[in-house]
C-alpha positions in Angstrom: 37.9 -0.1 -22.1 34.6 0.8 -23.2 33.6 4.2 -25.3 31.5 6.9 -23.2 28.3 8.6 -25.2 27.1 11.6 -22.2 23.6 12.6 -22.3 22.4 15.1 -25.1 18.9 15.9 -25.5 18.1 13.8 -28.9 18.7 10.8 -27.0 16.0 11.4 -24.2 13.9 14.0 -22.7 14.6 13.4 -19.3 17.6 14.5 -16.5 19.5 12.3 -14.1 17.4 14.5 -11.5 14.4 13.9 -13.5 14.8 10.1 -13.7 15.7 9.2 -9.9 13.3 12.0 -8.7 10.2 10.1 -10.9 9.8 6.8 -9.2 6.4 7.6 -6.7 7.3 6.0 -3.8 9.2 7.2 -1.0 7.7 4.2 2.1 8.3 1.2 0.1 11.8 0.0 0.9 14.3 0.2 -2.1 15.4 -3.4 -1.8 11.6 -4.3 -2.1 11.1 -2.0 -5.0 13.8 -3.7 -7.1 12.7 -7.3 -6.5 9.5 -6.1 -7.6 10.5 -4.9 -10.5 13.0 -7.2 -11.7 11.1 -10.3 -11.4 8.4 -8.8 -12.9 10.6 -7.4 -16.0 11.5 -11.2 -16.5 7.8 -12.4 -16.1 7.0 -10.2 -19.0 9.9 -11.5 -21.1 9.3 -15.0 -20.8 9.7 -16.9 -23.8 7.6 -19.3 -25.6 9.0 -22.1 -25.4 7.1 -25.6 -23.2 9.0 -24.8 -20.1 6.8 -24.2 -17.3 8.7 -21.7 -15.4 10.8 -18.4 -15.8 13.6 -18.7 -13.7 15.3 -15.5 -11.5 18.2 -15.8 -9.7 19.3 -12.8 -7.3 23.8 -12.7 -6.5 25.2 -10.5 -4.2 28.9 -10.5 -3.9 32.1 -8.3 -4.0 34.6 -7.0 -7.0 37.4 -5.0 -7.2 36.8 -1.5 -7.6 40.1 -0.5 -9.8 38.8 -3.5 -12.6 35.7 -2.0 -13.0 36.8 1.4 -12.9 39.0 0.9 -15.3 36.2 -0.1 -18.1 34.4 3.1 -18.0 37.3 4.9 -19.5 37.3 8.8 -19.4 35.9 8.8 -16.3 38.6 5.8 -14.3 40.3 8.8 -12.3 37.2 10.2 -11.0 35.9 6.7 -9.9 39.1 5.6 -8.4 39.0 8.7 -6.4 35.6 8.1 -5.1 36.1 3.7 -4.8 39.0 1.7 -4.0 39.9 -2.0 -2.6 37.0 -4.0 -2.8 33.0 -3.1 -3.2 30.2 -5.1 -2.7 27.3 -5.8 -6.1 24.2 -7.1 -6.8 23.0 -8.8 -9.5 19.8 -10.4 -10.9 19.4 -12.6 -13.8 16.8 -14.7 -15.1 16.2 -17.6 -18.0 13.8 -19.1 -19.8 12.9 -15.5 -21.2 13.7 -13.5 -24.4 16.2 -11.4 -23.3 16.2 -7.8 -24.3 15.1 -8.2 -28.1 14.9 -5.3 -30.4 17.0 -3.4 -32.0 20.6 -1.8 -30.6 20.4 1.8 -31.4 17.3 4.4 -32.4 18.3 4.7 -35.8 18.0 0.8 -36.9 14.1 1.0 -35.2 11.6 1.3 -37.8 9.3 3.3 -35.9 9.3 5.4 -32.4 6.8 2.6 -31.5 9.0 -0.2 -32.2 12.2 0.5 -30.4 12.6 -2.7 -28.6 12.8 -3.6 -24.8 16.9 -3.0 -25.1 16.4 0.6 -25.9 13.4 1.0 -24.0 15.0 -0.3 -20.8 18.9 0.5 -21.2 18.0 4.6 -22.8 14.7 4.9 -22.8 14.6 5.1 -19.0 10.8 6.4 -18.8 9.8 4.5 -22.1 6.5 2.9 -20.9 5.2 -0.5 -21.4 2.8 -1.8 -24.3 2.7 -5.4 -23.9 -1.1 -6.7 -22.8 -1.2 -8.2 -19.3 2.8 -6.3 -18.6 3.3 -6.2 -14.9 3.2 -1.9 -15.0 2.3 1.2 -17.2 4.2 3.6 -16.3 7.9 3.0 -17.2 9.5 4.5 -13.9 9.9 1.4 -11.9 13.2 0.2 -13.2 14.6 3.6 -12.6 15.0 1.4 -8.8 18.2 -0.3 -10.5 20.0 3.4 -10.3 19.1 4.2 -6.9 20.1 0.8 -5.1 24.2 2.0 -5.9 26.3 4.2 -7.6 24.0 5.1 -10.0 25.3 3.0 -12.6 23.9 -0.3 -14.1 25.5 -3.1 -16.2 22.6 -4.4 -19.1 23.9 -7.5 -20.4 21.7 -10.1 -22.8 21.6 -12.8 -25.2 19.0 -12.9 -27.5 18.0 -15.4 -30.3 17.8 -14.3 -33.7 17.1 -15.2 -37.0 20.6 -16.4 -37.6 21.6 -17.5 -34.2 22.3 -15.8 -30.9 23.1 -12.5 -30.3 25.0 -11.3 -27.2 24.6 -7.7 -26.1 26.2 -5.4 -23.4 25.9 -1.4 -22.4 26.8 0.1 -19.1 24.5 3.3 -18.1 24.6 5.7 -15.5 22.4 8.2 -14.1 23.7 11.0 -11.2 22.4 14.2 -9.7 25.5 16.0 -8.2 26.4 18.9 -10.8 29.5 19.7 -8.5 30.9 16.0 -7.6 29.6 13.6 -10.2 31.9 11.7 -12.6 30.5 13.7 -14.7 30.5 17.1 -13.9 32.4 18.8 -16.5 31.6 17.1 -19.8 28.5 19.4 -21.3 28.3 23.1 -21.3 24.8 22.2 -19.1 24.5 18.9 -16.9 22.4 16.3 -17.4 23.7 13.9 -15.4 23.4 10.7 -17.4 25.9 8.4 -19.9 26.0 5.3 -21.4 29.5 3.0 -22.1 29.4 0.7 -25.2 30.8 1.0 -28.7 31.7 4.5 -30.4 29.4 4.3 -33.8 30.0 8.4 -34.0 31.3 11.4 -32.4 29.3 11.4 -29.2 27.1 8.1 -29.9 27.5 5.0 -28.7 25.7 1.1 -29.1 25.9 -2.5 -27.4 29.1 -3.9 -27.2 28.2 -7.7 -29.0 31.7 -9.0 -28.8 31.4 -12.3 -26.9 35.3 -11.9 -25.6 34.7 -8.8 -24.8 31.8 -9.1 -22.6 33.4 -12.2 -20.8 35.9 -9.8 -19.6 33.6 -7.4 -18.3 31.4 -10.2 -16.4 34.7 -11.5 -15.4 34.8 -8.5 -13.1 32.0 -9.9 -11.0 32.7 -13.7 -11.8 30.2 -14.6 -13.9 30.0 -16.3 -17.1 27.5 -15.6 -20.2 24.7 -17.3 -21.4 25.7 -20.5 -23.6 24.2 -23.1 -26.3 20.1 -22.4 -26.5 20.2 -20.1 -23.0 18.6 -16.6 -23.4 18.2 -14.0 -20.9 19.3 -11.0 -19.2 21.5 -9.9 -16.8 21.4 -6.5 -14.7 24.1 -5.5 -12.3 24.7 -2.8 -10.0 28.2 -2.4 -8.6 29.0 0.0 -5.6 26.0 -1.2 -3.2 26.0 -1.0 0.3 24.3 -3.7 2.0 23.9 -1.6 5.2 22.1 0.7 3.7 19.4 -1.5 1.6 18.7 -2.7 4.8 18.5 0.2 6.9 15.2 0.3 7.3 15.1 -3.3 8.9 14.1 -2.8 12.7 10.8 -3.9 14.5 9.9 -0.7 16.6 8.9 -2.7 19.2 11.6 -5.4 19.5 14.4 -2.9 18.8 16.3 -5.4 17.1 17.3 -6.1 13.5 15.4 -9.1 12.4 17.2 -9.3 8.8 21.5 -9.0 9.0 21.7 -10.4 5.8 21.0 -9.2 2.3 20.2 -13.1 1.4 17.7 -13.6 3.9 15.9 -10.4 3.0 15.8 -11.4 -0.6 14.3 -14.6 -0.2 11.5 -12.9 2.2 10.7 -10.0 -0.3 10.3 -12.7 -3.2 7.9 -14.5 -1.1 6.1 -11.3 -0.1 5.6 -9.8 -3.5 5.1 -13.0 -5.6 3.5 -15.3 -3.1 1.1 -16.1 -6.3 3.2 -17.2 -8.7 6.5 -18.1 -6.6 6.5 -22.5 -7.5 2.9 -22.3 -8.0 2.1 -24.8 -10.5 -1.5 -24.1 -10.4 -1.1 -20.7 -11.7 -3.3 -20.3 -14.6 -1.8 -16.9 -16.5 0.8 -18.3 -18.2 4.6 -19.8 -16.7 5.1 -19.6 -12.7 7.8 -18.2 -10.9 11.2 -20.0 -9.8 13.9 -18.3 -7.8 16.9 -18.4 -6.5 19.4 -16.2 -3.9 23.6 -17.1 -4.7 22.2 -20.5 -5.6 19.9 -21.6 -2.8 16.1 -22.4 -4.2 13.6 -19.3 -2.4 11.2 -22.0 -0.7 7.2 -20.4 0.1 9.1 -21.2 4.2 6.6 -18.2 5.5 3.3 -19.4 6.8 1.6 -16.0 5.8 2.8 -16.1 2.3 1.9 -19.8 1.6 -1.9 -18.4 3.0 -2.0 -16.0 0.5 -1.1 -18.1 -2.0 -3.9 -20.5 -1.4 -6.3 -17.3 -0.9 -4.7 -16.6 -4.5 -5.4 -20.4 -5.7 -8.9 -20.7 -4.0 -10.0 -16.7 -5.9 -8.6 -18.2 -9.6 -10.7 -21.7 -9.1 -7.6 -23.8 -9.2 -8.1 -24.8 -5.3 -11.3 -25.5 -3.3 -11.0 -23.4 -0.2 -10.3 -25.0 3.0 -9.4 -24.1 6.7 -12.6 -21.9 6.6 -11.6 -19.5 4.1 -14.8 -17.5 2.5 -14.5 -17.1 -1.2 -17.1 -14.7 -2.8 -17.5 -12.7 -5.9 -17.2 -8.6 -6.4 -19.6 -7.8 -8.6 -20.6 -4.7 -10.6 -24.0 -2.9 -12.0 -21.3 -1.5 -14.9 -23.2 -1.9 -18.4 -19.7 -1.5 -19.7 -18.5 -5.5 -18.2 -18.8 -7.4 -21.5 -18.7 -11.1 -20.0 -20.2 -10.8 -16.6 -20.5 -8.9 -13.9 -17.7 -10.1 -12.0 -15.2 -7.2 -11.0 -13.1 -10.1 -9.2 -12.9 -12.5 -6.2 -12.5 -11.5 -2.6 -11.4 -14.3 -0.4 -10.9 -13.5 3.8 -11.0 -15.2 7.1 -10.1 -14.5 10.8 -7.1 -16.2 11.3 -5.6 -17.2 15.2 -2.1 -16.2 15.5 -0.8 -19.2 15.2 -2.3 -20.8 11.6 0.2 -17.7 10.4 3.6 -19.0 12.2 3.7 -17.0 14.7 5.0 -19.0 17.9 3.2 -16.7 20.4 0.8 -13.7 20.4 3.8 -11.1 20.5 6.4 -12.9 17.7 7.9 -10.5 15.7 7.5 -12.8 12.5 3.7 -11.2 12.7 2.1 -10.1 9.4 2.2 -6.6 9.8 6.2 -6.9 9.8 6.3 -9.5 7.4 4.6 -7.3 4.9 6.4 -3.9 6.0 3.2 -1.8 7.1 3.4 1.3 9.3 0.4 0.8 11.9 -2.1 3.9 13.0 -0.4 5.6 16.1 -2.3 4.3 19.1 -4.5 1.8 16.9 -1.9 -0.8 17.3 1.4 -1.4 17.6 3.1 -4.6 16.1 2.9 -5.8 19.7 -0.3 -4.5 19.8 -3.1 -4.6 22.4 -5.6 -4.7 18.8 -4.5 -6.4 15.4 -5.8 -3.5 12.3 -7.4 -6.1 9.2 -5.2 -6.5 6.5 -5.7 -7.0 2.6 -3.7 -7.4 -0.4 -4.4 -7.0 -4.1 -3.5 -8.4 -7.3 -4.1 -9.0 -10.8 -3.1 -10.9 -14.0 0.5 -10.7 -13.8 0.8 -12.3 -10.2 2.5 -9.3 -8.3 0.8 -8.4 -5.6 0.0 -4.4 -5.5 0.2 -4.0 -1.7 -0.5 -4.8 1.5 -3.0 -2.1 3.3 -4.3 -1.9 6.9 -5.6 1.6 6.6 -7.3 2.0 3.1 -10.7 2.6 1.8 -10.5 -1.2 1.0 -10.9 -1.7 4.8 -13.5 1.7 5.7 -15.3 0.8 9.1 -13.8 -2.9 9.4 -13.3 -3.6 13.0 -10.0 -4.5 14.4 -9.8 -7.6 16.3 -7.5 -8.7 19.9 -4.3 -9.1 19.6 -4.4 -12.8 19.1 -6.0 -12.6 15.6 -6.0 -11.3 12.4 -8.5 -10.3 9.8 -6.8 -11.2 6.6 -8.4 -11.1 3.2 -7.2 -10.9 -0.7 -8.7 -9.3 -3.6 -8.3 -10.9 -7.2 -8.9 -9.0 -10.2 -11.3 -10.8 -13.0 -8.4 -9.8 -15.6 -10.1 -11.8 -18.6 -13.2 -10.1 -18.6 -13.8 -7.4 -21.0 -15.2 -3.5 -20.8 -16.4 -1.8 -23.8 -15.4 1.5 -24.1 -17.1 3.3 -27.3 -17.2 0.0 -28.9 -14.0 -1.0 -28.2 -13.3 -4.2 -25.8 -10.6 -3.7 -23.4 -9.4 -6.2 -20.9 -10.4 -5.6 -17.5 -7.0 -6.5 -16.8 -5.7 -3.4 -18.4 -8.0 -1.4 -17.2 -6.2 -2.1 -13.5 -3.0 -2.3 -15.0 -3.3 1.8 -16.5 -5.0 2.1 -12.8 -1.3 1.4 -11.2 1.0 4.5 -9.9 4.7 4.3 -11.3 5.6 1.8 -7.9 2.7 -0.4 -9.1 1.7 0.0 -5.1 -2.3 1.2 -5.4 -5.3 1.3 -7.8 -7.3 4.3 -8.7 -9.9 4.8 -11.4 -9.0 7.1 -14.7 -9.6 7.6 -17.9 -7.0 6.6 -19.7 -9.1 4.3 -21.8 -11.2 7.2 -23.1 -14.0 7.9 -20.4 -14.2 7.9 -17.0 -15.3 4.7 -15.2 -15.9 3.8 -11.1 -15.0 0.4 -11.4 -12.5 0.3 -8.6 -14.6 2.5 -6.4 -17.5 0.3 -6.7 -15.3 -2.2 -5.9 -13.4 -1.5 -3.1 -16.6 -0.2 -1.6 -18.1 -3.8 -1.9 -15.5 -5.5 -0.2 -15.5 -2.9 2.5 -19.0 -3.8 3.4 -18.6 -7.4 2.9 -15.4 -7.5 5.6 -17.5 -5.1 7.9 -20.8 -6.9 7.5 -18.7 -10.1 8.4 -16.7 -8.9 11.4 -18.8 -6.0 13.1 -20.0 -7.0 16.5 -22.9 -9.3 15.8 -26.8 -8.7 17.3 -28.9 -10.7 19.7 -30.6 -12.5 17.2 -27.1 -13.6 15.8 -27.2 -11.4 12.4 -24.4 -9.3 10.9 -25.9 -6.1 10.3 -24.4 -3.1 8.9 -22.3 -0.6 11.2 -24.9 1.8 10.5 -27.7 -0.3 10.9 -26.1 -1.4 14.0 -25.9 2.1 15.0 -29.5 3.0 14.1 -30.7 0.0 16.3 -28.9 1.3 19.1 -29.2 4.9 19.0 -32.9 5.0 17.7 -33.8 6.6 14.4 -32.8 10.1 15.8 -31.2 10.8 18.9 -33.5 12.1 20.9 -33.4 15.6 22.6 -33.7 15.8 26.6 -37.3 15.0 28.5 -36.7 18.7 29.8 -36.7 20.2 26.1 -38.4 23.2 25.6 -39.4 23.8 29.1 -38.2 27.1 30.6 -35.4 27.3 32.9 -35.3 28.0 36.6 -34.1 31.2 37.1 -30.3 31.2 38.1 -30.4 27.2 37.0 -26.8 25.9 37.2 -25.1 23.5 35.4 -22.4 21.0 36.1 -20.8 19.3 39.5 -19.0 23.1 39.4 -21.8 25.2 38.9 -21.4 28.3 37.0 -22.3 32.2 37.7 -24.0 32.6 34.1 -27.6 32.7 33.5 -28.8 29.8 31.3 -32.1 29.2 29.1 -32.6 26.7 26.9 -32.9 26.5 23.3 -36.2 25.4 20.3 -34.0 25.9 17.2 -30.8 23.3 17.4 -30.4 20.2 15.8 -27.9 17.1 15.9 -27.1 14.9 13.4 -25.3 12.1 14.0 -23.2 10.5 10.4 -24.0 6.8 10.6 -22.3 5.9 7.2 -19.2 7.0 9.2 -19.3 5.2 12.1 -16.4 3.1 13.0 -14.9 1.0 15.4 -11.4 1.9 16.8 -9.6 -0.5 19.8 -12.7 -1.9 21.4 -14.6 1.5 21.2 -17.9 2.8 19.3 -16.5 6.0 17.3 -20.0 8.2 16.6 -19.4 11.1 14.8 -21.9 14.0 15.6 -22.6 17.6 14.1 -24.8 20.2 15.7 -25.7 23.4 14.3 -26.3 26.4 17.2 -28.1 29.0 15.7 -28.9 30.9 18.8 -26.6 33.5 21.1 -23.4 31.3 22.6 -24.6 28.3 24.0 -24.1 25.2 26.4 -24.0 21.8 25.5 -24.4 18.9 27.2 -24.0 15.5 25.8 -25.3 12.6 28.3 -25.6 8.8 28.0 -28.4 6.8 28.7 -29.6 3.2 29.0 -33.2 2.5 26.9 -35.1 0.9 29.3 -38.8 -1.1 28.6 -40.7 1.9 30.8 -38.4 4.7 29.3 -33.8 6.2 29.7 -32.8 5.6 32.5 -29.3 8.0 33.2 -26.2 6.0 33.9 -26.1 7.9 37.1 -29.6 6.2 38.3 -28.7 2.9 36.3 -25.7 2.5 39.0 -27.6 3.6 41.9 -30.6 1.3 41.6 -28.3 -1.6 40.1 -25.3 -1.6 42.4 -23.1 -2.6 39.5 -21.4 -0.6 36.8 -22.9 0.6 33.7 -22.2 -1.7 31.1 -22.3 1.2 28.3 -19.9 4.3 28.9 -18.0 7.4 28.0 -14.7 6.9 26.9 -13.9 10.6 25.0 -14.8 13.1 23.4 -12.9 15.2 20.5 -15.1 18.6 19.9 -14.4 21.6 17.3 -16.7 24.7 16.6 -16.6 26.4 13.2 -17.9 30.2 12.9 -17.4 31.9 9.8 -15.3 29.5 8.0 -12.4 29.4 11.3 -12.8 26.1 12.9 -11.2 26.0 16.4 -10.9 22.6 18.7 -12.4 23.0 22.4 -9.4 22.1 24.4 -10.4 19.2 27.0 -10.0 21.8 30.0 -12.7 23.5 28.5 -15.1 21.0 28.2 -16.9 19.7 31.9 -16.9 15.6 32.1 -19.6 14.1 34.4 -19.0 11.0 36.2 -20.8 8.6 38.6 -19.3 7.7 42.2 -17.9 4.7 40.2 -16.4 6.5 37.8 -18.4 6.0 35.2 -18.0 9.2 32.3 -22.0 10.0 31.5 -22.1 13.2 30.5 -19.7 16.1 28.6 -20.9 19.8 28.5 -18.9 22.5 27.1 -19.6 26.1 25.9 -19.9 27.9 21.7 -17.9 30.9 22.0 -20.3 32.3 18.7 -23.9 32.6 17.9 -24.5 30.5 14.1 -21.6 28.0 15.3 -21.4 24.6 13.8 -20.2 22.0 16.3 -19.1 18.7 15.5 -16.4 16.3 16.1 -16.4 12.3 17.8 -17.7 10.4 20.5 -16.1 7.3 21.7 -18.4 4.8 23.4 -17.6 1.7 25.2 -20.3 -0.9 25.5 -19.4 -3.8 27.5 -22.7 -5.4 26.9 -24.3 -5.8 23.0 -27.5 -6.2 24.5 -27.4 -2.6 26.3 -28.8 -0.2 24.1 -27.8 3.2 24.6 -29.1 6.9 24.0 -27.3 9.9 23.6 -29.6 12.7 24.8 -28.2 16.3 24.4 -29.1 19.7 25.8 -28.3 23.2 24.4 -28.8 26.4 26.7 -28.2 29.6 25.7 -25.5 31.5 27.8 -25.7 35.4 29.1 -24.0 37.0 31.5 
């Protein structure tokens, strides 16, 4: 039976609330959160010894409730009230590492700054790491380990030591349930956390070194401790339900649970988080990663993560690139670089379908599900009619960041069909340098402090004393490499630039009507409807049309457009036309003369109006579509409700044929009755 010390505030600041509220992310699946975070815990505690490897070994298996209950002492009732018969646990463990060094309570550290990763990971639950090239800043991932069961965790570790080897053992919990917790009752205010070990006062408690003592408590789950020259450390969390870990497991299209067992997911999430480092002897940072799930070797068996691990290889130099891939440098104009000005490596391709191990265009082994991403509603679906570009990100430590198909790392880069994917990687340059008031930091650490708690995304800060854009300028460069690369290509056979693209074919303004500025017939009328209102037409209204924002969405040409009406309430009319040697032709007269259908078109039309600061949408029964006898869309018109109205919104083209070029010519007309 092991002593209980409940939380009180001189041990930490934080709440149980506090502490499962403060990890980030809510879309990242737990299970895939605590792989993360595990294997990277061990990565940064590997030892330095000539073995090539750190090696992590996931376990999943069941226990007896009423033997582990019955450790935890004051609190056995309560537990065997909530758990009986037989639970399921998971466990991961790793060797060729450290273990948790340091010392075993607060008062034996010689400084705040020197409390060791034992404290800092068993009590220190927020305590943030120090160590350069550490896989995270922020100190909240490894709350995970609390929210994966019951909400308590089993630290065991062996450690060398001046005179030998030291084994260590605590058992912590952290709750939020004031009325129902096992430890509801025990303060005059609820904090909702505890730690088991050995009593050293009243209400404190430390490791429990005893080596027969801890056999009996691993003996709960059937493991052993570490023996001869083995150091390591071993978490477990009992009261896990395998259901739920894996509840998030269904492809929305297939309807069907790909993953029924916890095993199988393991050894995908390694893969998908490590492919870098997972028995890659070419990695160049230090030891590579070995794994294993209840004794079976994690294999790189997934097509898609063996690619990115040669992206990986071919970004750090250790692998000339092959199968087409493009390998090119992000640089920077930074004065701050120290070494170069290489930001990092970006490394891409188009890949078909199948050079990813898929078995057909519609397999639900496709990268979007392999890498758990939520698509765009009606951009694609994991089925889809158009596969969204995807790129992942990582740095020193081998973890990748994330996997992103919607991100400012991708702005304006065109989806492709269904049969391919746009697939490109983004490698830190973590050894150069940035000086920052004379001091050199590692650009390394200047990503690492970019991370969020999750380690899931990159921002810049100023958390190394001034502000910097380095990942701005960054990610903006790889944007415009990918869309330079991929965006529809021009006669001549160059890649231009969406909005050079855009400027070719729209013209350098888009031009106003041929009838602008002429007066109108009296009682003119507009539209295949007609209307009873008296129209004229306007001098003073302008559109601008934002080329840097131009994108292209499922096959279509999204233009965005703003027009400022600074007359009475007006009518405006939006028509397509096809640039012609002698002059625009309308699509109308196009079809008529050609016999065939315009090869550039209408597709829609989103339109809002903004009038002292309310913005309002036009709703599409409002706005007038003109269409040819082939049903071709040409032409939208629709009415301002306000005189000194800003218009603006999106226009979806289709163009069939590059070599079209077509003009948008608009019309305003101020409306009386």
């Amino acid at each position: 039976m092991l002593d209980i010390e409940v939380f009180d505030s001189d041990r930490v600041s934080s709440t149980g609330k506090s502490i499962l509220d403060a990890l980030q992310n809510n879309n990242t699946p737990n299970i895939d959160l605590f792989v993360r975070e595990s294997i990277q815990n061990s990565l940064d505690a590997a030892d330095d010894s000539k073995n090539p490897f750190v090696s992590v070994e996931f376990n999943s298996g069941s226990f007896e409730a009423k033997r582990f209950n019955r450790l935890l002492g004051r609190v056995e009732t309560r537990l065997n009230e909530k758990y009986t018969g037989v639970h399921e646990y998971l466990s991961v463990s790793d060797m060729h590492t450290t273990g948790l060094t340091g010392p075993l309570t607060q008062s034996e550290a010689k400084s705040v700054d020197k409390l060791g990763n034992w404290i800092s990971l068993v009590y220190e639950i927020n305590k943030t790491k120090s160590q350069e090239g550490a896989g995270g800043a922020w100190g909240y991932g490894k709350t995970i380990y609390y929210r994966l069961g019951s909400g308590t965790v089993l630290f065991y570790s062996r450690i060398k030591t001046d005179s030998g080897y030291e084994n260590r053992l605590a058992i912590s919990h952290v709750e939020n349930d004031p009325e129902n917790g096992i430890l509801s009752g025990f303060t005059r205010i609820y904090k909702g956390l505890a730690w088991w070990g050995e009593k050293t006062d009243r209400n404190r408690t430390r490791a429990v070194t005893d080596l027969a003592k801890i056999e009996e408590i691993l003996d709960v789950f059937d493991m052993q401790p570490y023996e001869g020259d083995q150091t390591g450390t071993c978490i477990i969390m009992p009261y896990v339900k395998q259901d739920e870990l894996l509840k998030h497991n269904r492809d929305i299209d297939l309807e069907t649970e790909l993953y029924d067992d916890i095993d199988e997911y393991l050894k995908t999430a390694v893969q998908r988080w490590y492919a870098p480092r997972l028995n890659n002897e070419l990695y160049k940072h230090g030891k590579h990663l070995r794994t294993t799930v209840n004794g079976e070797d994690v294999a790189m068996d997934v097509e898609l993560f063996r690619t990115i691990q040669e992206m990986y290889n071919c970004a750090n130099g250790t692998a000339k690139p092959e199968n087409d891939l493009i390998v090119t440098k992000i640089n920077s104009s930074n004065s701050k670089l120290t070494h170069d000005r290489s930001v990092g490596t970006l490394v891409y391709k188009m890949f078909d379908y199948s050079e990813l191990g898929m078995n057909r265009v519609a397999d639900a082994w496709n990268p979007y599900y392999l890498t758990n991403q939520e698509l765009d509603e009606g951009k694609a679906t994991r089925q889809g009619r158009v596969n969204q570009p995807m790129i992942t990100y990582t740095r020193k430590a081998g973890m990748i960041v994330n996997y992103s198909v919607a991100n400012k790392w991708l702005s304006s880069v065109p989806n492709t069909s269904k049969d391919k994917y746009i697939l490109a990687m983004f490698v830190v340059n973590s050894s150069n340098g940035i000086d920052v008031d004379g001091k050199i930091f590692l650009l390394d650490e200047y990503f690492r402090k970019a991370e969020e708690s999750d380690h899931l995304e990159w921002e810049d800060h100023d958390r190394l004393g001034t502000k910097l854009k380095i990942i701005t300028n960054a990610r903006n460069q790889v944007a415009n490499t990918l869309r330079k690369k991929f965006s529809p290509e021009e006669e001549e056979g160059e890649r231009t630039t969406v909005s050079g693209r855009l400027s070719k074919l729209l013209g350098s303004r888009l031009l106003p009507s041929n009838n602008y500025g002429k007066a109108a017939s009296k009682g003119e009328k507009v539209g295949n409807g007609g209307t009873d209102k008296l129209i004229r037409k306007s001098h003073q209204d302008a559109i601008r049309v934002d080329y840097d924002n131009v994108s292209y969405e499922s096959g279509r040409m999204v233009v965005p457009f703003e027009i400022e009406v600074v007359n009475e309430p007006s009518q405006v009319t939006l028509e397509l036309r096809i640039a012609l040697e002698k002059g625009n032709v309308t699509v109308k007269g196009f079809e008529e003369k050609s016999g065939v259908k315009s090869p550039v078109l209408f597709d829609s039309i989103n339109v809002f109006t903004q009038s002292d600061g309310r913005t309002a949408k036009i709703e599409e029964n409002d706005i007038l579509v003109s269409n040819t006898a082939q049903k071709t869309k040409y032409a939208y018109s629709f009415e301002t409700s306000e005189p000194s109205s800003r218009v603006f919104g999106n226009l979806y083209l289709i163009i069939e044929d590059k070599n079209i070029v077509p003009r948008i010519e608009r019309e305003i007309r101020e409306v009386r009755v």
